[in-house]
N, C-alpha and C positions, 0 to 999 in steps of 0.2 A: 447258970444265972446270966451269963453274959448273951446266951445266946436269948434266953425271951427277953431282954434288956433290946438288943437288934431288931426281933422281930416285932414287936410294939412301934417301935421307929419308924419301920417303915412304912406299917399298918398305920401310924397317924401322921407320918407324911405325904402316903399313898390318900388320905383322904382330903388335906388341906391340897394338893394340887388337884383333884379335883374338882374340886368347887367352882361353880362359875362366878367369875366375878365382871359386873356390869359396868360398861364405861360412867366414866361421868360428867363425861366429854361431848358434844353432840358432834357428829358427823358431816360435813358437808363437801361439793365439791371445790377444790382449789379454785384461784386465780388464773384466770386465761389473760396472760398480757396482752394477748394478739387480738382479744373481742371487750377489753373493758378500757375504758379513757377515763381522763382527767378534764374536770373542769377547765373556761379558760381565763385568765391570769386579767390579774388589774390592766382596765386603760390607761395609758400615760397620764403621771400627775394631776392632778387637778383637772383634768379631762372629765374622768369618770365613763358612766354609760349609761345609757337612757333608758335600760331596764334592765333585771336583775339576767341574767345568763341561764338560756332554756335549755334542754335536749339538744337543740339542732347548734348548738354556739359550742357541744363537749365535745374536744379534740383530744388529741395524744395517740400514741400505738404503742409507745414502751414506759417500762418502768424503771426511772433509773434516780439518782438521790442524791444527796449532799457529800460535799466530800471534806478529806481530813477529821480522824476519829480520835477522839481523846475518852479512854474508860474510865469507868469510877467503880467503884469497892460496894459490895455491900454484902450478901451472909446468906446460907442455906445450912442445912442439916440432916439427921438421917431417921433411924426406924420405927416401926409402930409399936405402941405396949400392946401387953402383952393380953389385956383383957379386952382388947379392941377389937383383935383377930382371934379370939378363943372358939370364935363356933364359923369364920369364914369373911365372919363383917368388914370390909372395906370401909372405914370411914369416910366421909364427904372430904374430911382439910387432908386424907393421904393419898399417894401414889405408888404407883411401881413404876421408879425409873433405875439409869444405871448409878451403879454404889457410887459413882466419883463426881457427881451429879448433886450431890447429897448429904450439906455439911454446912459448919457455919452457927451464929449467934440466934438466928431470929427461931432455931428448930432443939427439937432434943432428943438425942441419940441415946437408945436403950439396947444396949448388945443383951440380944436373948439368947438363951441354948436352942439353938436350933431341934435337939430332940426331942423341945419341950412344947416350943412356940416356932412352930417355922410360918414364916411370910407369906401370904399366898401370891407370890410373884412365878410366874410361869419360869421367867427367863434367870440361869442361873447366877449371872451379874447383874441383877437386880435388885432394889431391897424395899421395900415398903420406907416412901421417907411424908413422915409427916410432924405439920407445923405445929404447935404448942400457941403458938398466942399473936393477934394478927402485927404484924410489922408498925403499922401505922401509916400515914402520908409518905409521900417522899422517900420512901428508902426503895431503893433499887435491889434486884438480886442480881449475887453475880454468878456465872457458870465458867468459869477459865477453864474448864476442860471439856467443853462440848462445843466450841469453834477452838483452838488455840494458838490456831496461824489465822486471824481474820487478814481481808485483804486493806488497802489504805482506804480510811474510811468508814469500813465497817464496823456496826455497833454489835456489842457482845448480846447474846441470848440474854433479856431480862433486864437490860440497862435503863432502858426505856418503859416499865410496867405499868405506864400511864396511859400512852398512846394508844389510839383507839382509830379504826378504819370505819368511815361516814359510806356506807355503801345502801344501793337499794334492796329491796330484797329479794331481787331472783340473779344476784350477782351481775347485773349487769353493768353498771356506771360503779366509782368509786367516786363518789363528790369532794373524798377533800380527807384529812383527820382530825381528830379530838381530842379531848383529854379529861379521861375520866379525874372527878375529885369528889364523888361519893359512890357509895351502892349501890346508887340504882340511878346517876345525875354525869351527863357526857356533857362538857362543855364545847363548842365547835365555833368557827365564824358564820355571821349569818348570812354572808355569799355563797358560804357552799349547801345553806339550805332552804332560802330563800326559796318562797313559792311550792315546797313538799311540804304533805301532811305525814303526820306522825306513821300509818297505816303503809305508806309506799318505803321507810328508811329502817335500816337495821346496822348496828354496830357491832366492829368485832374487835374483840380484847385479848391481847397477849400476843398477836401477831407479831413475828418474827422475818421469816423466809415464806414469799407468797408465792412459793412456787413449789416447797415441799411439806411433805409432813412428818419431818424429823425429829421435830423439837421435843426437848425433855417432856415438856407439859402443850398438849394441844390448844391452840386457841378456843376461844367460844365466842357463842354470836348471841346478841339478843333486841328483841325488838324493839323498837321507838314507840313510845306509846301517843307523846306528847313531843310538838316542836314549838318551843316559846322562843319567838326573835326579839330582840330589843324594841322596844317601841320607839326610836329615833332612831334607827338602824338608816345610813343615807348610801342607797347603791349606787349614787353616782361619787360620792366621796370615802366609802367607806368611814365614815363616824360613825361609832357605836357599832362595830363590827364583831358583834356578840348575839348566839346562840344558846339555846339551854335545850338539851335532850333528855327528857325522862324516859327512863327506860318502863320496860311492860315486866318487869321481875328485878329484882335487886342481883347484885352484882355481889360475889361472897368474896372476898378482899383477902380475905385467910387464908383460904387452902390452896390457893394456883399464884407460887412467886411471879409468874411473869404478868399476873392481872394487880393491881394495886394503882393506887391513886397518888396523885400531887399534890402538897399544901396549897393555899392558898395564897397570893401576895393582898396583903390588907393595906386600906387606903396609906395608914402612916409610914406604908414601906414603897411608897409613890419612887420616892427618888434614893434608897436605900442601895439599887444596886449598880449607880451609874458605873462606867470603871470595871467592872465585874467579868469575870471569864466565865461566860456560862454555855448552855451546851442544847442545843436542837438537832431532831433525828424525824428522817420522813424518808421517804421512797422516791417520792419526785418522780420527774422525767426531764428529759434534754430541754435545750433551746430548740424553741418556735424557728422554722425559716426564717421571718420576720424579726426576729432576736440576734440569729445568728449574721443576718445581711446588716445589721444596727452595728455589728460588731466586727464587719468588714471582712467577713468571712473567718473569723477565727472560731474555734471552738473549747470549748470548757474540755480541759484535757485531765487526767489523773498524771500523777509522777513521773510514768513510764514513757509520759509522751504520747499516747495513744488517744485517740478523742474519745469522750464520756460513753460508755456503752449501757444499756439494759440493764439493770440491776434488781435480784430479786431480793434481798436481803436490807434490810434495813439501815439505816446510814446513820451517821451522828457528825457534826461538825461541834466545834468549838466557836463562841461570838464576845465581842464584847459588848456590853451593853454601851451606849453611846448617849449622850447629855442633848437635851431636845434640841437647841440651838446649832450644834454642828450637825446632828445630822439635818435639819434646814437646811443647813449651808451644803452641804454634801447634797441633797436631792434638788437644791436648785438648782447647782452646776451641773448635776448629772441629766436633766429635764427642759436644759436651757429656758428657764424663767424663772429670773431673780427675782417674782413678786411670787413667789409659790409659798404656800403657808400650810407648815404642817401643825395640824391642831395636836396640842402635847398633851391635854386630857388626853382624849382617845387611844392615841399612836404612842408608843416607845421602840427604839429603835436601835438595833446591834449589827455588828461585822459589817461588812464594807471592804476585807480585804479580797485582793484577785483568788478565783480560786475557793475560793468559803462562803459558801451562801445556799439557800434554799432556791429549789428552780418548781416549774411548775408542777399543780397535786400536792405540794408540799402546806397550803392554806390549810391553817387550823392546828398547825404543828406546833409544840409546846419549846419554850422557851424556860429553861428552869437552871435557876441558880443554887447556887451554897453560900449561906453565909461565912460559913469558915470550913476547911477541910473536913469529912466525916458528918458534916452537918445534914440536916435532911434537905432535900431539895424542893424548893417554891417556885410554883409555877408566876412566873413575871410577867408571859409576855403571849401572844398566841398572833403564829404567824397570819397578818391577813393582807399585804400585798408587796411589790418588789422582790418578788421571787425571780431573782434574774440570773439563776444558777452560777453566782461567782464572780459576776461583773466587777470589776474594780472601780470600788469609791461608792459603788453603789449599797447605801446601807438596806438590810431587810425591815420591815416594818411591820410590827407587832401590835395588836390592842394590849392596850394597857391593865393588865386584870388587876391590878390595886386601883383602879378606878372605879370600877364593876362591879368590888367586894359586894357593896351594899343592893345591891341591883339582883346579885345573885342570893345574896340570905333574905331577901325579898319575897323569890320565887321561892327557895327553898333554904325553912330557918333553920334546918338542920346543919347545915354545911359551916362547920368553920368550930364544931360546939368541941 
């Protein structure tokens, strides 16, 4: 008995590793730091510029990001039932990653008998982990064992499930980032996409590391179908520094933790989070020459003392959000012109201290709060100029998405139901 008990086993484990099982990931090639740039950064205050920034105006040659990292919490889980994979089916919401990958609130863990129901995961630290029911806005996944040493700075796989890369589509340029807050809706600034039609931009979701393909879950890419810019959108001031990208397929929010979207900040949460410790992540790159001679030759250093280098890995800082009035006062001293007027509809604005700040590339980068610990996280703010990677006193400045609420369930009424 025990022996045809074995040979059955193997006979229907010999057939679920066979099975081919089809990505459901698309494929594409990585990030070449060395042949893709970044837009370039606001003109001095109240300057502006006399047309939106073409081709020939995009600089950078590395990728490098924000520093000082603060994590937040959020939840994964583990395997698939058992009637999902009875004949080989891979569902859409699962994967095969490693077991310890694979756990947590938002998923539901079913230990099968393996002699009964085996996974069809090739690799033998693998498990089939899939989701039960979509997360909602704002909840972040966490992976604390798939970086567990990050460096200072760096953001965990999946912290950030919002952020979205504004690229063209034969990888060339990187205009800027996003933030997804629906299925198939990327919200960006409208400098970094000013002047493209929907047909030339593509975004990509769940980005991590632009330089490997390591990550538990692969990014994915999908096209722009539609680029709607603010109709007061002012490129010499940036007011109304708001974008809307509809994408050409809807975005599945369920099944890939590191793709998920950010609540929205609604008009009555205008001034809700002054005060607040909230938190921004983007890729960046260095200070401009021109930035760094402003700064008397000094440069944006990490801990170690070493000056800011390349970075391919995603970055998170910590901001505070700051009361319209002082940062005024803070950009006029930093601008030298005490008649400089920051319009507080539009603009809100965080951090200022040396050291913590978004540098350039970083435009379009989400600014997202918690009301209270554990709470879900609301997109406040989207970085759209003073990206002075650190400067002291200098605060970053953000369009104000509780201003835009209505602007956006305009375009689309879905968003916010």
């Amino acid at each position: 008995m025990k022996l045809i008990i074995l040979l059955a086993f193997v006979v229907f484990t010999d057939a679920f590793f066979n099975i081919r099982i089809e990505s459901h990931s698309p494929s594409w090639p990585r990030i070449n730091e060395s042949t893709n740039s970044f837009p370039e950064s606001p003109a001095d205050a109240n300057e502006g510029q006399t047309e939106v920034p073409g081709d020939d105006q995009i600089l950078g040659d590395d990728v490098a990001g924000v520093v000082n990292a603060s994590t937040v919490t959020g939840g994964l889980a583990v395997e698939a039932r058992a009637e999902d994979l009875s004949y080989g089916y891979t569902p859409g919401y699962c994967r095969c990653i490693n077991k310890y990958y694979c756990f947590g609130a938002n998923y539901q863990r079913e230990r099968v008998q393996r002699a009964v129901n085996t996974p069809p995961c090739r690799n033998r630290d693998e498990v089939m982990c899939c989701l039960t029911s979509g997360p909602g806005c704002g909840v972040p996944a966490n992976f604390p064992y798939f970086n567990p040493y990050p460096l200072y700075g760096e953001a965990n796989f999946g912290d950030h499930p919002w952020t979205a890369l504004v690229m063209d589509v034969n990888n060339r340029v990187i205009y800027g980032l996003g933030i997804t807050i629906a299925w198939r809706i990327v919200v960006t600034t409208a400098r970094n996409v000013a002047g493209y039609s929907g047909n030339t931009l593509k975004v990509r979701l769940g980005e991590w590391d632009l330089s490997s393909n390591d990550e538990p879950f692969k990014p994915q890419e999908f096209p722009v179908s539609e680029v709607i810019i603010h109709p007061k959108f002012n490129p010499k001031t940036f007011q109304n520094d708001i974008a809307i990208l509809r994408l050409a397929s809807n975005v599945d929010l369920s099944s890939v933790p590191s793709i998920r979207s950010a609540c929205l900040a609604r008009p009555e949460e205008s001034f809700k989070y002054i005060g607040a410790k909230c938190l921004v992540a983007g890729w960046g790159s260095q200070p401009s020459a021109k930035e760094r001679k402003k700064r008397q030759g000094s440069q944006v250093s990490d801990p170690s003392g070493t000056p800011s280098q390349s970075r391919n890995i995603l970055k998170e800082v910590d901001m505070q959000v700051l009361d319209g009035p002082v940062c005024q006062e803070a950009l006029r001293r930093n601008v030298g012109n005490p008649e400089f007027f920051l319009d507080q509809t539009s603009f809100v604005c965080a951090g200022g201290d040396s050291g913590k700040g978004l540098c350039r590339g970083d435009e379009g980068a989400a600014l997202v709060c918690q009301e209270k610990k554990d709470a879900r996280y609301t997109l406040v703010g989207m970085a759209s100029w003073g990206t002075t990677c650190g400067q002291s006193g200098f605060p970053n400045v953000f369009t104000n998405i509780a201003n835009y609420y209505d602007w956006i369930k305009s375009v689309e009424p879905g968003i916010g139901q």
